[in-house]
C-alpha positions as CSV (number, residue, x, y, z in Angstrom):
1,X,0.0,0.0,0.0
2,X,1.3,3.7,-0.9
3,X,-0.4,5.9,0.4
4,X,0.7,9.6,-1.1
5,X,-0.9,12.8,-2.7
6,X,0.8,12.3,-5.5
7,X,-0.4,8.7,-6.5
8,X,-3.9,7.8,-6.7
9,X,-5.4,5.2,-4.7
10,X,-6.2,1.8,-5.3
11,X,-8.9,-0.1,-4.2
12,X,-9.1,-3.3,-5.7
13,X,-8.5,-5.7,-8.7
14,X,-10.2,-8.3,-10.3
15,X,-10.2,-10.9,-13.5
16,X,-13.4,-11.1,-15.4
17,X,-13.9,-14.1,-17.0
18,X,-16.2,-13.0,-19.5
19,X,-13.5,-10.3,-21.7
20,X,-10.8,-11.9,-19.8
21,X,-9.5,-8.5,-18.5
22,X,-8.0,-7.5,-15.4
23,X,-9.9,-4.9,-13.8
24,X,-8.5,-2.0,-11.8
25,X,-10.7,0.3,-9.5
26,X,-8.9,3.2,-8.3
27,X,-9.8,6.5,-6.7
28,X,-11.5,8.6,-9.3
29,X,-9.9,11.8,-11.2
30,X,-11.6,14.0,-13.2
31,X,-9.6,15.7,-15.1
32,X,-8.4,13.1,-17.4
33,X,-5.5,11.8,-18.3
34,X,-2.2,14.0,-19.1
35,X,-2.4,12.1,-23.1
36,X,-6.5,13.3,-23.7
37,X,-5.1,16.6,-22.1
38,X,-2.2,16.5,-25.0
39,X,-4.7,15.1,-27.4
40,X,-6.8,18.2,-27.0
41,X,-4.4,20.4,-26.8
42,X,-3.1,19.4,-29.9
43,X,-6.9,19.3,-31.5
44,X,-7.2,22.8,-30.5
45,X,-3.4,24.3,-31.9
46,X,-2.7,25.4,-28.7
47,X,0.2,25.0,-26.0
48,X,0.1,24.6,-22.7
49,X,1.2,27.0,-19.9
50,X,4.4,26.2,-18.6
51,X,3.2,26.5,-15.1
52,X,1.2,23.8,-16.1
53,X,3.6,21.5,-17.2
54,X,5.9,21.7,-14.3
55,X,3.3,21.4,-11.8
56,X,2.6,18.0,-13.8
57,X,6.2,17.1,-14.0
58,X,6.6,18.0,-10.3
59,X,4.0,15.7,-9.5
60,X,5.3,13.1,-11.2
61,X,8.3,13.3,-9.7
62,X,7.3,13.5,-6.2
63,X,4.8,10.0,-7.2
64,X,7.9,8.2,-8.3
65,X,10.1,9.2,-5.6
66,X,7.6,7.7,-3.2
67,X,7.2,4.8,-5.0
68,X,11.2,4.3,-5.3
69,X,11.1,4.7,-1.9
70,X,9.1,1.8,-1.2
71,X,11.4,-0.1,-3.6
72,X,8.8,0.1,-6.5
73,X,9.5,0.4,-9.7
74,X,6.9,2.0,-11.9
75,X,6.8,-0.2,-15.8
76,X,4.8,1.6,-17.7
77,X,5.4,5.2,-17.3
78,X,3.7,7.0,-20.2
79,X,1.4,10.0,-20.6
80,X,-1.9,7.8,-20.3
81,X,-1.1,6.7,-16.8
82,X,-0.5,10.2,-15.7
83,X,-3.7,10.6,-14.3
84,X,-5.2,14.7,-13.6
């Protein structure tokens, strides 16, 4: 368990037969994902504040120090799993 304001929470997991899919219920966000965020962005030929960004980046940052910390190692750090 991590429990950190940088990393959202889990709360359970578990394998439906049906799709065969592993199913992970976290705490909810609801801003997104940093990628749509991109996405949109993108969609609307616009750039984003740079106060923005490193208040994203720092967050990230402090998430994977906590989670180093704990001898975790993050595997699939990408702009999808940075949740908003």
């Amino acid at each position: 368990m991590v429990r950190n304001p940088s990393i959202v929470g889990y709360k359970e997991a578990f394998f439906e037969d049906a799709t065969s899919c592993l199913c992970i219920v976290m705490e909810f966000l609801d801003d997104g994902d940093l990628y749509q965020k991109i996405v949109k962005y993108q969609k609307e030929n616009r750039k984003m504040d740079e106060e923005q960004i490193w208040r994203i980046f720092i967050e990230m940052v402090r998430a994977l120090r906590a989670l180093h910390a704990r001898n975790i190692l993050h595997r699939d750090l990408k702009s999808a799993n940075v949740f908003l």
